[in-house]
C-alpha positions as CSV (number, residue, x, y, z in Angstrom):
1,X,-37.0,24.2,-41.9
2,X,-34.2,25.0,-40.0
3,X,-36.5,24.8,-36.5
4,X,-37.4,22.0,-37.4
5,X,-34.6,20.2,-38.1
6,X,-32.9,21.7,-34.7
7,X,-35.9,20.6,-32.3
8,X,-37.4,17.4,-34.1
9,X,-36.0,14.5,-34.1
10,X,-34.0,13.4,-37.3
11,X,-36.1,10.2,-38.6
12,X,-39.2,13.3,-38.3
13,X,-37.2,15.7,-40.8
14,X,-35.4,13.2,-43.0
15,X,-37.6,13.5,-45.9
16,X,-37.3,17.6,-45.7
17,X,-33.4,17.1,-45.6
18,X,-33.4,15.1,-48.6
19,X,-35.6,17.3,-50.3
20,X,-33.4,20.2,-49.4
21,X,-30.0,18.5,-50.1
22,X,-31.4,17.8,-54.0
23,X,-30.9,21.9,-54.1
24,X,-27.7,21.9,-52.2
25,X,-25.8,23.3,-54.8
26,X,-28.2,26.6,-54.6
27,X,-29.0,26.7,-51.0
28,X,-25.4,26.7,-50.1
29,X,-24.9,29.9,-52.1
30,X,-28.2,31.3,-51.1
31,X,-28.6,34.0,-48.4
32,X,-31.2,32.0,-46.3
33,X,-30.8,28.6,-47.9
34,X,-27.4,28.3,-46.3
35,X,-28.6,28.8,-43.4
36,X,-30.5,25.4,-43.9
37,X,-27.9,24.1,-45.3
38,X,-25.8,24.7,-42.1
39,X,-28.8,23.4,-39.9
40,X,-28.1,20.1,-41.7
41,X,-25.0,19.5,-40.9
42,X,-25.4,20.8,-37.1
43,X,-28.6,18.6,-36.4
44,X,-28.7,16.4,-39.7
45,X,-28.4,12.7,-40.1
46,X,-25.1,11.1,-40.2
47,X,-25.6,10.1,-44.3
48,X,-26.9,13.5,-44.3
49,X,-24.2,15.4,-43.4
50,X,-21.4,13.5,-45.2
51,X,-23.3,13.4,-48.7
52,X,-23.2,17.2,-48.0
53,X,-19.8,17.3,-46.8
54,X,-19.4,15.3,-50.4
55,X,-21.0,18.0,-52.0
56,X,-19.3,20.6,-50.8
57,X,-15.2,18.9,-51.3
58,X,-16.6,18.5,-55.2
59,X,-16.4,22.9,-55.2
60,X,-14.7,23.5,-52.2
61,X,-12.4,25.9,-53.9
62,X,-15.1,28.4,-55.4
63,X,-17.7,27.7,-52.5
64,X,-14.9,28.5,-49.2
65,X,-14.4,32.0,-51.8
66,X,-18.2,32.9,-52.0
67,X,-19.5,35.2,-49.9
68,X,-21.9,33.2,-48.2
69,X,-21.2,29.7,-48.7
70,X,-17.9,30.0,-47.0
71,X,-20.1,30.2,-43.6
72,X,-21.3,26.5,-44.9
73,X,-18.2,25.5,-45.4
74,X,-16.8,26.8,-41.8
75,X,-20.0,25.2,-40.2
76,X,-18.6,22.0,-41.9
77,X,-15.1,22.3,-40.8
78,X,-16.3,22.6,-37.5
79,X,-19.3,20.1,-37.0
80,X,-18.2,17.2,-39.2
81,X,-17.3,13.9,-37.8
82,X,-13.4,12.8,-38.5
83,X,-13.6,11.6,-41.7
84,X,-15.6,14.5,-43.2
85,X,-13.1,17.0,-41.1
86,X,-10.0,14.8,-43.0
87,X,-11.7,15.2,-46.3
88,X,-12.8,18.6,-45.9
89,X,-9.0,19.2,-45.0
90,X,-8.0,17.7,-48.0
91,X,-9.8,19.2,-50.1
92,X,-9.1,22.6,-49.1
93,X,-5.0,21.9,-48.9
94,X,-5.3,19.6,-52.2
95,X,-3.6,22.2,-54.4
96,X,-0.8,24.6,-52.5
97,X,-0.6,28.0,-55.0
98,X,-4.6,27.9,-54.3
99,X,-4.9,27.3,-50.4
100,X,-2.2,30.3,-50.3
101,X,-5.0,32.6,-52.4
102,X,-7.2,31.4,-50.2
103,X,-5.5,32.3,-46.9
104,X,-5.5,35.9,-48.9
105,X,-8.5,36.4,-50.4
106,X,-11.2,38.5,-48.1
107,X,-14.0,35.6,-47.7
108,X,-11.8,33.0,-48.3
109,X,-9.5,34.1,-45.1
110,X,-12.0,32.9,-42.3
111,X,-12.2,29.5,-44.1
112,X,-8.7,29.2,-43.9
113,X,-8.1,30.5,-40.1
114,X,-11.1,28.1,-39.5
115,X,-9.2,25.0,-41.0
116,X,-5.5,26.2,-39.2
117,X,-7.4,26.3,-36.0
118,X,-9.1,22.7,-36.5
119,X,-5.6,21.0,-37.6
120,X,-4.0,22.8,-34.8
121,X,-6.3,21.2,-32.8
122,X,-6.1,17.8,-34.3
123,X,-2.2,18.1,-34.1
124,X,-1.9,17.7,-37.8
């Protein structure tokens, strides 16, 4: 799926996507379902990738601290338009005492440098 989304165009894999994003919640956490998961938002529709951004704000917290769903979550920070990056952002900064475990925690950590480099960017 992830082949086909990256070479095909979009309106040729949107009935995959959607079948895949119905499992989001799994695929993000799963070791090769992520990897789908990230193909969506790299290659993805537009309503695509922001009702997955959506998805992934809703757990951000447990999902930037899981092994592999934080790559997800980095492929998000770094691939989303502006208003998913913004939401993304506040999500993740949304409650200070966690964002600081976050910044500590050993998955969690490259979430964090991944959002400081992106705001850095953004001047924020």
């Amino acid at each position: 799926l992830e082949r086909l989304l990256e070479y095909c165009a979009p309106s040729q894999t949107a009935v995959l996507a959607d079948e895949a994003l119905r499992q989001a919640p799994m695929l993000l956490r799963h070791s090769f379902g992520n990897f789908v998961m990230q193909a969506v938002l790299e290659h993805g529709l537009p309503e695509h990738k922001t009702w997955l951004v959506g998805n992934i704000c809703s757990d951000v917290d447990r999902l930037a601290r899981h092994k592999i769903a934080s790559n997800s979550v980095r492929k998000a920070l770094t691939t989303s338009g502006p208003a998913d990056q913004d939401a993304l952002i506040r999500a993740l900064k949304a409650d200070a005492q966690s964002f600081a475990s976050l910044c500590k925690h050993k998955t969690g950590s490259f979430v964090a440098r991944e959002l400081k480099q992106l705001t850095k960017k953004m001047g924020q």
